[in-house]
N, C-alpha and C positions, 0 to 999 in steps of 0.2 A: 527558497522553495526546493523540496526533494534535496533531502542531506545526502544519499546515495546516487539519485538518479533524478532527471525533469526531463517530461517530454512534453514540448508544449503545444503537439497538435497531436490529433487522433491518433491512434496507435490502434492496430488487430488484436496482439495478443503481446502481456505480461506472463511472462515465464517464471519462475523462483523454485527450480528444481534441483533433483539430485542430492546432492553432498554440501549444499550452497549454506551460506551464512546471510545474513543480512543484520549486523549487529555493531551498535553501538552509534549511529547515525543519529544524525539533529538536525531539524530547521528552526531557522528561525522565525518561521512563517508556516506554513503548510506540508504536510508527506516528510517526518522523521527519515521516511528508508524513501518513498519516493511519489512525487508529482506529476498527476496526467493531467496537463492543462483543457483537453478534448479529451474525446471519448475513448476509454479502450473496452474494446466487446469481449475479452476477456481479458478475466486475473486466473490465475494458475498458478497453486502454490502447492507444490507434493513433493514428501520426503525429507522436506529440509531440516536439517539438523538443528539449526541457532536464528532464529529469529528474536533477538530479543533488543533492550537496553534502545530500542528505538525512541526519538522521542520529537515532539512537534511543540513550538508555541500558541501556535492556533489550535489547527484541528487534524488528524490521522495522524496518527503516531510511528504507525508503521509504511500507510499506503493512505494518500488523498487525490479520490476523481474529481475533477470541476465541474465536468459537463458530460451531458451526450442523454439519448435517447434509454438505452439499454446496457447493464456489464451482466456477464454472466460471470460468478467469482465462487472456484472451486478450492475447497483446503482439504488435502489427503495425504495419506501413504503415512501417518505419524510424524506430521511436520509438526512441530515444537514451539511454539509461540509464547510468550511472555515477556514478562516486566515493560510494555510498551507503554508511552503515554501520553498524553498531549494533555494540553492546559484547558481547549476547548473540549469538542464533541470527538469522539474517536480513537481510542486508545492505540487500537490495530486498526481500522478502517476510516473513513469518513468521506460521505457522498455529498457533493452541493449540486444540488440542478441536477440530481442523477440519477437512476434506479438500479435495482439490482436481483437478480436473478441469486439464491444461494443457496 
């Protein structure tokens, strides 16, 4: 789970700013770039250069939430997203048990 990153309890806020990359990351299971086993109330993704080449065997390619109530999930500033993909549901994103504000 989360080729780049697992957090396997609530978390506040996912940051993915600035100058930042997040590329070329795998699971073999769920969250390419990364895994919120709980809830996080926000994602936050602005500016970033290289978001890409992520990839999931399951589901979210890029980012997969498990759970929680509410995410509120912002993409700004000319963040750069592609070639993401997962085998399941979610090539950049994928929510289970989760909702999303976007």
């Amino acid at each position: 789970h989360g080729g780049a990153l697992y957090a396997r309890s609530m978390i506040s806020r996912l940051l993915i700013t600035g100058d930042s990359s997040f590329q070329s990351n795998t699971a073999a299971a769920h969250g390419g770039g990364g895994h919120v086993a709980g809830n996080a109330a926000e994602v936050l993704v602005s500016g970033c250069k290289r978001i890409m080449n992520n990839s999931a065997d399951l589901a979210g390619g890029v980012i997969y939430i498990r759970s929680g109530p509410s995410t509120n999930i912002t993409i700004t500033d000319n963040s750069r997203i592609w070639q993401n993909t997962a085998v399941g549901p979610g090539g950049v994103l994928a929510l289970d048990d989760a909702s999303a504000d976007m």
